[in-house]
C-alpha positions as CSV (number, residue, x, y, z in Angstrom):
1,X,96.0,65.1,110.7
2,X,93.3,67.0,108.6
3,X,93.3,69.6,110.9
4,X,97.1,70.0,110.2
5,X,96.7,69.9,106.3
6,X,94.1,72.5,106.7
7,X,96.5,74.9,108.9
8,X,99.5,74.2,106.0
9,X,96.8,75.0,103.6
10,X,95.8,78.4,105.2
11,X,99.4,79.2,105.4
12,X,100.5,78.6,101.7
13,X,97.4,80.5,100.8
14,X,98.0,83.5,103.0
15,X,101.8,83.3,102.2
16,X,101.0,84.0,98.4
17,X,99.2,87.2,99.1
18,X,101.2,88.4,101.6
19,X,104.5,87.9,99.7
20,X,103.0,89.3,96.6
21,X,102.0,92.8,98.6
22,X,105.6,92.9,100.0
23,X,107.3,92.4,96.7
24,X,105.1,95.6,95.6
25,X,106.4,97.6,99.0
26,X,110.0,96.2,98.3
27,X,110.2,97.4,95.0
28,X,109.0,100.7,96.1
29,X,111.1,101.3,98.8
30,X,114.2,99.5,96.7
31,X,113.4,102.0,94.0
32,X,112.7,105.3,95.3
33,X,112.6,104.8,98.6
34,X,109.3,105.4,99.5
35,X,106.6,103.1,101.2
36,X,103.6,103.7,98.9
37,X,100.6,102.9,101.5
38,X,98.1,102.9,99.0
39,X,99.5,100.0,97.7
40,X,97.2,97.5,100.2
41,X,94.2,99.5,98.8
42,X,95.2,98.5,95.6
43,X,94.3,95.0,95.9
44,X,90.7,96.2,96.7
45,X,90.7,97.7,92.9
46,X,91.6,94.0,91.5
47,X,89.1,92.2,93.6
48,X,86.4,94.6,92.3
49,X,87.5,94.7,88.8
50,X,87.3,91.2,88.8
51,X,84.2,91.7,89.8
52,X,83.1,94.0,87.7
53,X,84.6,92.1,84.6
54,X,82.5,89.3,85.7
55,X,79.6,91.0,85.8
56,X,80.0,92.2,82.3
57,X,80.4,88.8,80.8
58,X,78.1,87.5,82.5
59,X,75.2,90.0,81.0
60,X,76.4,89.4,77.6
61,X,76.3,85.3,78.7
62,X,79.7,84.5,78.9
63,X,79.7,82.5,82.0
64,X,82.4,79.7,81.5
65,X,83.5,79.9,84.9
66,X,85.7,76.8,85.7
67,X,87.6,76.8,82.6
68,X,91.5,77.3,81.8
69,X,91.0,79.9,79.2
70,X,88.1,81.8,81.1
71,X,90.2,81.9,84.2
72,X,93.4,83.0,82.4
73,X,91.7,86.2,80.6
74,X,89.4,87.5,83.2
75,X,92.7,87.4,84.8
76,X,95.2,88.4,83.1
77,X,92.3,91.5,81.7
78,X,92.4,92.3,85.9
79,X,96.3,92.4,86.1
80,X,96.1,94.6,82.5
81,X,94.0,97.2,84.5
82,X,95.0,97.6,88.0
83,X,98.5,97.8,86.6
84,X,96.8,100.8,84.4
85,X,96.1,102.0,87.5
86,X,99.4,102.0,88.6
87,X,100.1,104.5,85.9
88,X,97.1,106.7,87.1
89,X,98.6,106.6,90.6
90,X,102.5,107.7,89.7
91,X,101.2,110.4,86.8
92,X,98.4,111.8,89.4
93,X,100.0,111.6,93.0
94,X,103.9,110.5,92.8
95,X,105.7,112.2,89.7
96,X,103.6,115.8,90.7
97,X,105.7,115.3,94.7
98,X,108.8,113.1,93.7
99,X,110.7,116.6,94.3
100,X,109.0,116.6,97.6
101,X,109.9,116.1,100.8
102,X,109.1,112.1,101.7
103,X,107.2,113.0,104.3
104,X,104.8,114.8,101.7
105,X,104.3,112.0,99.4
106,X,103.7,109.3,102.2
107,X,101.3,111.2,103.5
108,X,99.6,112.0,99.7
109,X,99.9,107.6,99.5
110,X,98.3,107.4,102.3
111,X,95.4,110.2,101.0
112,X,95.0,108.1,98.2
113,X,94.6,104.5,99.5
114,X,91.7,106.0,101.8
115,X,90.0,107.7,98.6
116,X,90.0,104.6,97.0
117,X,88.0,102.6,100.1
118,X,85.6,105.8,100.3
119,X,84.9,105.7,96.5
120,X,84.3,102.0,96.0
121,X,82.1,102.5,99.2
122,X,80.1,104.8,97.9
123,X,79.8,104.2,94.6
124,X,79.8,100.2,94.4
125,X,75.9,98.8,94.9
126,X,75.6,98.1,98.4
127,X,79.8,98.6,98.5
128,X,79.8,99.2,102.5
129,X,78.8,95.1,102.8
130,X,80.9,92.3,102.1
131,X,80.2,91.2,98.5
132,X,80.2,87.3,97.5
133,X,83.2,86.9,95.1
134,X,82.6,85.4,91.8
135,X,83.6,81.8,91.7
136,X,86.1,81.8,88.8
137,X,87.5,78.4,89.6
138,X,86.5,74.8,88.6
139,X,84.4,73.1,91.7
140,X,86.7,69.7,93.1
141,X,89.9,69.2,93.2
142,X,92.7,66.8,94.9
143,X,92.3,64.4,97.2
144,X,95.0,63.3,99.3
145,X,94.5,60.2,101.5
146,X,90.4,61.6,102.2
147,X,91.5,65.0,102.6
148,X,89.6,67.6,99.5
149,X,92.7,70.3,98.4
150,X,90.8,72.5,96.0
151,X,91.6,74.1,92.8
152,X,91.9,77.2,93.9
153,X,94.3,76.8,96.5
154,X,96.4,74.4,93.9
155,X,96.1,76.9,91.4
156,X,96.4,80.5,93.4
157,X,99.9,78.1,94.9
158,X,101.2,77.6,91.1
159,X,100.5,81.4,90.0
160,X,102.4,82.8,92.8
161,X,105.6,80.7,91.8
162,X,105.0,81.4,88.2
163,X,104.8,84.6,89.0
164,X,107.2,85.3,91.3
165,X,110.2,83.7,88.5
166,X,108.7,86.5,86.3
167,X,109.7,89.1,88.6
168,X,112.8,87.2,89.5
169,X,113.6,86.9,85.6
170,X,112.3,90.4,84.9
171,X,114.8,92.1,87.3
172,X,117.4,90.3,86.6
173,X,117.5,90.2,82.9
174,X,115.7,92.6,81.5
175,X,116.9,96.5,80.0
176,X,114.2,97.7,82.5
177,X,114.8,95.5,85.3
178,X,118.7,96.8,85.2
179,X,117.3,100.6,85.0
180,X,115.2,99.6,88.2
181,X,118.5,98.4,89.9
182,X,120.6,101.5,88.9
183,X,118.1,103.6,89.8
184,X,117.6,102.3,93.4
185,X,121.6,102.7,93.9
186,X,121.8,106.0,93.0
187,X,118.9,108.2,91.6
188,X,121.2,110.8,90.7
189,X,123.7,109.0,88.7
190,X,120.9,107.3,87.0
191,X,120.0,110.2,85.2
192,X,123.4,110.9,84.4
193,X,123.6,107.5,82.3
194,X,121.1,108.5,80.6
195,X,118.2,106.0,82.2
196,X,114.6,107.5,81.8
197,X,114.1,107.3,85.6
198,X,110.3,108.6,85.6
199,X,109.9,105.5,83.4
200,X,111.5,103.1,85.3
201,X,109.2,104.7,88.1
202,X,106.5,104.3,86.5
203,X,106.8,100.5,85.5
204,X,107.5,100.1,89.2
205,X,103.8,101.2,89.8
206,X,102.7,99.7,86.8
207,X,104.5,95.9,88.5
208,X,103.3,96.8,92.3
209,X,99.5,97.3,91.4
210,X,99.2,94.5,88.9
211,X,100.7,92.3,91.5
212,X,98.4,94.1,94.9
213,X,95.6,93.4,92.4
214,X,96.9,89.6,92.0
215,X,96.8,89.5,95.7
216,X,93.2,91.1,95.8
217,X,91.8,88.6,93.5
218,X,93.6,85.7,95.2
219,X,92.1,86.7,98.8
220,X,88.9,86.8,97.2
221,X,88.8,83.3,95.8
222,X,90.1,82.3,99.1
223,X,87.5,83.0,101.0
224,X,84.8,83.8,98.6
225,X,84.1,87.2,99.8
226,X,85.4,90.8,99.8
227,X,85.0,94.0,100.7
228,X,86.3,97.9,100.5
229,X,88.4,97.5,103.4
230,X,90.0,94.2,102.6
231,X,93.4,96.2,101.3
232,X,94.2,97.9,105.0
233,X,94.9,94.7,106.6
234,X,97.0,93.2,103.4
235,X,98.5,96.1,103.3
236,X,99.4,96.1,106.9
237,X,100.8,92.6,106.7
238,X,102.4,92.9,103.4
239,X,104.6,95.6,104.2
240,X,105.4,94.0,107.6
241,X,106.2,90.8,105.5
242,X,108.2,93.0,103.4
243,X,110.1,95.0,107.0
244,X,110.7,91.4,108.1
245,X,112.1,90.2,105.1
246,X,114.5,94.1,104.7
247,X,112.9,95.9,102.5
248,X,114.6,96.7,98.9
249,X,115.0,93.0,98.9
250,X,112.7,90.3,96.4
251,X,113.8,87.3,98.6
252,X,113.2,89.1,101.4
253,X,110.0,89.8,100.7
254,X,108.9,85.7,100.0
255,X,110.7,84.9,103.5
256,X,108.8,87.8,105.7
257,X,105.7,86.5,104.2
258,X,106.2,82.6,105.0
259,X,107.2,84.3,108.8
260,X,103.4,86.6,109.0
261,X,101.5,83.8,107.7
262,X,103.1,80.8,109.4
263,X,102.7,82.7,112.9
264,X,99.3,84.0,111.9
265,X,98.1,80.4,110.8
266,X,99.9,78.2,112.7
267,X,100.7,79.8,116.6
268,X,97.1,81.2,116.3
269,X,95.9,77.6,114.9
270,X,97.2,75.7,117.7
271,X,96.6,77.5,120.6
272,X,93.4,77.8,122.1
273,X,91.1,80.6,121.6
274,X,94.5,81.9,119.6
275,X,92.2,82.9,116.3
276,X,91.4,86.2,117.6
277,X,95.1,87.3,119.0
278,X,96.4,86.3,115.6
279,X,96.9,90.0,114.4
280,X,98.2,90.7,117.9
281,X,100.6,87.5,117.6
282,X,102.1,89.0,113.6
283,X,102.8,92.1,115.0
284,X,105.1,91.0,118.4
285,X,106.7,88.9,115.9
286,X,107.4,92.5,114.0
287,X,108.6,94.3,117.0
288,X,110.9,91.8,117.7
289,X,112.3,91.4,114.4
290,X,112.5,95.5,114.3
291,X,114.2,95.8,117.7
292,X,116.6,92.7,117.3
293,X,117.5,93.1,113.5
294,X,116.0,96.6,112.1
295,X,116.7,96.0,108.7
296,X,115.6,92.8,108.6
297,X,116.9,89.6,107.6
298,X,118.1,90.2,103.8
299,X,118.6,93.9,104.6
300,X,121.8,96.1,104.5
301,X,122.2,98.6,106.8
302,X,121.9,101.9,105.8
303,X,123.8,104.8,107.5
304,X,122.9,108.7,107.2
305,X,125.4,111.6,107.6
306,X,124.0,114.0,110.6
């Protein structure tokens, strides 16, 4: 039975990263149609600034790990920046190409996301090894019947489904959220109406890097380590949660990451030796969802004029 809780565990845990990364693709692709594969590297920035942030206080003896309010701003002060560096991203790589062919600015994402690996690999002390991640949560937590279920995995649970009414709430009711929507019907028209569409663009980077650095910071505190490379395979599995799920769709998105992370966790859980095949497992699982049902399961299918 405890190995069972453990497994359901794992696969809440990895379900919250993975659906955060694919909300960021989604949005991207919904918006202006373009899969921004930097975007996995990005959660490598908001593991580090974390990091960073910590070790800042820390020198000037703020070390109140465990606590509500120390948690919330070292945060929060993570989301602020990597969604600053969202900005960076669209004003420095996407707004120069947006009049580019696709082709160009998916390969100038992909540019980018391995910049970012090389340069916190170079510069971060020691940044080619797997750094410890501060422990930013309370030690303990619940125990149900014998069975320890830690803060962090009760509180990186409750932030993703805090977070993810936000966006829902955001999208849906907002004056930006509606530009967002118009925008990724018809780019064109959109400017027509009037709607600032390299703002709406922008807040689009500014949403998908504050919530890739989210998912950094959660993998971290998950499994209390992290390093440079950490964003290829989120990215990998995000945006496959987020081609699952059809991309351009939210709900989508939260669905293609329960499917990655159940068959990662669970198939590979339960069947012998399966630990190691789990990538190989996730990606059949992709294949078959892109050969059955292309634009996955919340999709719409999109037709082009030859």
């Amino acid at each position: 039975m405890d190995f069972i809780i453990r497994l359901f565990i794992s696969f809440l845990m990895l379900s919250c990263m993975y659906t955060l990364v694919a909300i960021g693709f989604t949005m991207y692709v919904g918006v202006i149609n373009l899969a921004n594969f930097s975007h996995g590297d990005t959660c490598v920035i908001g593991a580090f600034v974390l990091m960073l942030l910590y070790g800042f206080l820390s020198y000037f003896g703020i070390t109140h790990s465990g606590t509500f309010i120390y948690i919330l701003t070292i945060i929060i002060f993570t989301i602020i920046l990597t969604g600053l560096w969202g900005v960076l991203i669209f004003k420095a790589v996407i707004n120069p190409l947006l009049n580019s062919p696709r082709l160009i600015v998916l390969l100038a994402t992909v540019a980018t996301g391995q910049a970012i690996r090389e340069i916190i690999r170079v510069t971060y002390p020691e940044g080619s090894n797997p750094q410890v991640f501060p422990k930013i949560f309370p030690d303990g937590g619940i125990f149900i019947k014998n069975f320890l279920i830690r803060w962090e995995n009760i509180i990186i649970f409750f932030l993703t489904i805090i977070i993810l009414i936000i966006i829902n709430l955001f999208i849906n009711k907002t004056k930006i959220g509606l530009s967002m929507r118009c925008v990724s019907q018809n780019y064109e028209v959109s400017q027509m109406m009037g709607i600032n569409v390299n703002k709406t663009i922008m807040m689009v980077f500014i949403i998908g890097s504050a919530l890739a650095g989210l998912a950094g910071i959660m993998n971290g505190a998950y499994y209390r380590i992290t390093k440079f490379d950490i964003g290829s395979n989120l990215g990998i599995k995000g945006f496959s949660a987020a081609v699952i799920g059809g991309l351009g769709n939210t709900y989508g998105a939260i669905i293609g990451g329960l499917i990655i992370s159940f068959v990662e966790i669970f198939i590979s859980g339960l069947i012998k030796g399966g630990s190691q095949f789990q990538d190989l497992f996730s990606f059949i699982v992709v294949l078959i969802f892109l050969i059955i049902k292309p634009s996955g399961i919340l999709g719409e299918k999109t037709y082009e004029k030859v």
